[in-house]
C-alpha positions in Angstrom: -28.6 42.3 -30.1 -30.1 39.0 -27.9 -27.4 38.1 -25.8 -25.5 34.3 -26.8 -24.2 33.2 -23.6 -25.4 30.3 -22.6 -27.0 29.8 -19.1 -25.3 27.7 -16.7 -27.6 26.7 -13.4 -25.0 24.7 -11.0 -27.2 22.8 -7.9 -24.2 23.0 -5.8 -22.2 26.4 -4.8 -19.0 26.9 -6.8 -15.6 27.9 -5.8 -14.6 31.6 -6.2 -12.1 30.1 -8.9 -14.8 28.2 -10.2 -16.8 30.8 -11.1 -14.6 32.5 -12.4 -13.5 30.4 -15.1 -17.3 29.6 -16.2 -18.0 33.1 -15.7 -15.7 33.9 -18.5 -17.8 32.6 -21.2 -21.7 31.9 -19.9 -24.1 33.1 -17.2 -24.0 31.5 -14.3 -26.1 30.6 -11.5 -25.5 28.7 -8.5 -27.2 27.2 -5.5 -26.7 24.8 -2.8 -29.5 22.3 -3.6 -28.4 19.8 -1.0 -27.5 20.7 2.6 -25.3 19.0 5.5 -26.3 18.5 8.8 -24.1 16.6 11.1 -25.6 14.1 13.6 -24.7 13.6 17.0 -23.0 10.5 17.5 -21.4 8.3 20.7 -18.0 8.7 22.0 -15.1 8.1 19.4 -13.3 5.3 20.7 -16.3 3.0 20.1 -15.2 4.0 15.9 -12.6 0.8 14.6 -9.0 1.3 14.0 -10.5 0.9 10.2 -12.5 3.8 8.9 -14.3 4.0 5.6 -14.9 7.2 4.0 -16.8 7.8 0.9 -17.1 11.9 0.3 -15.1 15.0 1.4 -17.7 15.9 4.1 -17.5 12.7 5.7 -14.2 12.9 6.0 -14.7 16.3 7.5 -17.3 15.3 9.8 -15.1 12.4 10.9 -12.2 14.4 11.4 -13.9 16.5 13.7 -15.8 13.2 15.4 -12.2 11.8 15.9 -10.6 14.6 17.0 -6.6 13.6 18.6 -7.9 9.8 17.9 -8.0 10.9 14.0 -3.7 9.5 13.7 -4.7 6.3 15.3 -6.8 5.2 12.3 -6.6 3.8 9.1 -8.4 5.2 6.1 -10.0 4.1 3.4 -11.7 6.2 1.3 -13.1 7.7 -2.2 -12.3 10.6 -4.4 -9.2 13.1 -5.0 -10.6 15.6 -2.5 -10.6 13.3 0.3 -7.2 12.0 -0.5 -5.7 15.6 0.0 -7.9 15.8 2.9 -6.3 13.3 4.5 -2.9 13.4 2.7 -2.8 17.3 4.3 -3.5 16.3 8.2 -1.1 13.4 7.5 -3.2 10.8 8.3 -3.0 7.1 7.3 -4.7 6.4 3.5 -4.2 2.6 3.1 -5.8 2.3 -0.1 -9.0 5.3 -2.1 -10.9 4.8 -5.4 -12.4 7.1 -7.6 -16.2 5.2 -6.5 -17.7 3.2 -3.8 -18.3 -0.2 -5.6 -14.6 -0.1 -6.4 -13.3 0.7 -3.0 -15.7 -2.0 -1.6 -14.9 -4.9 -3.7 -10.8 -4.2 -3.1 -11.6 -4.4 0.4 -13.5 -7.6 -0.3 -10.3 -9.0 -2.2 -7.5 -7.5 -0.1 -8.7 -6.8 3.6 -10.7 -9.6 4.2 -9.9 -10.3 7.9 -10.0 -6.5 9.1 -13.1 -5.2 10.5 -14.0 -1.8 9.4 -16.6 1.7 10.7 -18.0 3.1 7.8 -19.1 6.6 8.7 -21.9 8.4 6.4 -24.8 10.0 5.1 -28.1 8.7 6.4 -28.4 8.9 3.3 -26.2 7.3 1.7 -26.2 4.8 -1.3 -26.5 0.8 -0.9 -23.8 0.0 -2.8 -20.9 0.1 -0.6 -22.3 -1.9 2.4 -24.4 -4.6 0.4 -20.6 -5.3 -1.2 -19.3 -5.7 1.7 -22.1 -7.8 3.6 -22.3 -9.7 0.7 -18.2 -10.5 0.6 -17.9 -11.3 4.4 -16.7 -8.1 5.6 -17.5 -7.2 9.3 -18.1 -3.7 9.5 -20.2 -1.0 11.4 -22.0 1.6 9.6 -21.9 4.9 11.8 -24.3 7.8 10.7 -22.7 11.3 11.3 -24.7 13.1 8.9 -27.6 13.4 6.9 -28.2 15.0 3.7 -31.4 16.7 3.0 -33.0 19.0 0.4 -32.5 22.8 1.1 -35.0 25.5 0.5 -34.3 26.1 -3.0 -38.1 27.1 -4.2 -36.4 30.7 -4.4 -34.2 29.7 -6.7 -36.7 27.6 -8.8 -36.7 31.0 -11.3 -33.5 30.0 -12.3 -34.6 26.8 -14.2 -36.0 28.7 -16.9 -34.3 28.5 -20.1 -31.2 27.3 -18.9 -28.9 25.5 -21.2 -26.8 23.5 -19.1 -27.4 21.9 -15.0 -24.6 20.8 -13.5 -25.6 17.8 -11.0 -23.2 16.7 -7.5 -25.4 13.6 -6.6 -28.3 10.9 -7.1 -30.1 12.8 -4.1 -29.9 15.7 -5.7 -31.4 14.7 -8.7 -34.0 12.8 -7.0 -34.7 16.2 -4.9 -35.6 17.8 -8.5 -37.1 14.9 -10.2 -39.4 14.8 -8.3 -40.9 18.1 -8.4 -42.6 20.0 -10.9 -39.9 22.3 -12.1 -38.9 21.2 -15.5 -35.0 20.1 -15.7 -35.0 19.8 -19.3 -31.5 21.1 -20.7 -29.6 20.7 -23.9 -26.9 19.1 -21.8 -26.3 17.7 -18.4 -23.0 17.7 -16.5 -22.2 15.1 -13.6 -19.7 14.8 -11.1 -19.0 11.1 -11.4 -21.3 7.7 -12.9 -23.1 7.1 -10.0 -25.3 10.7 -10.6 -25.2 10.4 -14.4 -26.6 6.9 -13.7 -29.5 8.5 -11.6 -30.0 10.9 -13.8 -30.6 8.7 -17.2 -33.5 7.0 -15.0 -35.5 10.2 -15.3 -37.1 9.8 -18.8 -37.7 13.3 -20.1 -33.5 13.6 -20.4 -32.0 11.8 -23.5 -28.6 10.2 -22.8 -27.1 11.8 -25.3 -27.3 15.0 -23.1 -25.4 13.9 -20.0 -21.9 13.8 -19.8 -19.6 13.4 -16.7 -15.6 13.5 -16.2 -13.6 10.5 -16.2 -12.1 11.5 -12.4 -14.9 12.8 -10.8 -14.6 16.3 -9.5 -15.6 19.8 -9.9 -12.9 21.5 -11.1 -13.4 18.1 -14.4 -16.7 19.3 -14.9 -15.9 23.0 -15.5 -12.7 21.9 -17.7 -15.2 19.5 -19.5 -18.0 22.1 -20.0 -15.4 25.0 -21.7 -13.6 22.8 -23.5 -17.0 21.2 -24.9 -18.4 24.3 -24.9 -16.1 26.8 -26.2 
C-alpha cells in the first residue's frame, strides 16, 4: 500500500518540538539553507544609546557585540522571538513590530529627534533604512553579520516530489530560485509577508499555493500547516 504522507522539505532546521509535531502526520526533511556568519566589527561604545534590531540573530550577535554595555541601550526591534530575547536578559524594548517597514515608519512618527545604530545582515533588505533616510532619521547602519547560501547541493535529492517547502526568507528563496532545482510544490509556507512577497515574484508558483501566518514565526507555520493540513 503507497504510503499517503505528505512530504514536508523545511529550508531551515526545526526545533526538536518542531519536528515532532510535523512528524506526527507527514515526512519530514530539514536543512539549514541559509548560514550565519558574524563579522568583526569596531569597539562597542562607538554603537548609539539607540539600537535597531530586525531578526533573532541580530539580536544575538549584538548581545554578544555589546557585551556589559548591552543594559545601557535602548532597543527597538522586530518579531516575538527577539522580544523574549530581550524581555529575558531584561534589557530595555522601547517599542517592536511584527516587520521592518512598520517599526521604521513608527520611528519616523514617534522618535524623530533620536539618532539610532542599526545593526544587521550585509544582507539585509532596503526597506528599513530607505524609511528612515527618507523620514529624516539619523542613524548608522552597523554590519555584524552576513548571511550566505550553505552547501545544500547534498540535500538537493530532497526536492523531489515534495508536497510542501516551508521558506524563512527572501534570500533564501532567491538562493533556490535561482538554481535549477525545481521548487514546484502544491503549497508554500512563509514565515512572514516579506518572503511570501519574494516568493510570488518567481513565476512557476501560483499564489494560490503560498500561505504565511498572521504573526510571523515558526512555531505559526507548523500550527498553520496541520491545521490546514490535517
Amino acid at each position: 500500500m503507497p504510503d499517503s504522507r505528505k512530504k514536508i522539505l523545511s529550508t531551515k532546521r526545526l526545533s526538536n518540538d518542531q519536528l515532532q509535531r510535523l512528524e506526527k502526520y507527514f515526512d519530514v526533511s530539514h536543512f539549514d539553507l541559509i548560514k550565519v556568519e558574524p563579522l568583526q566589527i569596531g569597539v562597542s561604545n562607538e554603537i548609539s544609546s539607540n539600537v535597531i534590531l530586525t531578526s533573532y540573530k541580530a539580536a544575538q550577535i549584538a548581545i554578544g557585540l555589546l557585551r556589559d554595555n548591552a543594559v545601557n541601550k535602548k532597543y527597538y526591534c522586530v518579531g516575538h522571538k527577539t522580544v523574549e530575547y530581550l524581555t529575558d536578559l531584561k534589557l530595555e524594548l522601547v517599542h517592536s513590530e511584527l516587520y521592518s517597514k512598520d517599526l521604521a515608519n513608527w520611528i519616523v512618527e514617534n522618535k524623530q529627534k533620536e539618532t539610532y545604530s542599526y545593526l544587521c545582515s550585509k544582507q539585509r533588505l532596503d526597506e528599513l533604512p530607505m524609511i528612515l533616510a527618507n523620514g529624516g532619521i539619523q542613524f548608522e547602519e552597523i554590519f555584524t553579520y552576513k548571511s550566505q547560501v550553505s552547501n545544500w547541493s547534498v540535500d538537493a535529492s530532497d526536492m523531489k516530489d515534495v508536497d510542501l517547502i516551508m521558506w524563512y526568507s527572501p534570500l533564501g528563496v532567491k538562493a533556490l530560485g535561482n538554481t535549477k532545482v525545481s521548487i514546484e510544490s502544491e503549497e508554500h509556507f512563509c514565515i512572514g509577508a516579506t518572503t511570501t512577497n519574494a516568493l510570488k515574484e518567481i513565476s512557476e508558483i501560483e499564489s494560490n499555493t503560498i500561505y504565511h501566518p498572521i504573526v510571523p514565526s515558526v512555531d505559526g507555520m507548523v500550527e498553520m500547516i496541520i491545521k490546514k493540513n490535517i
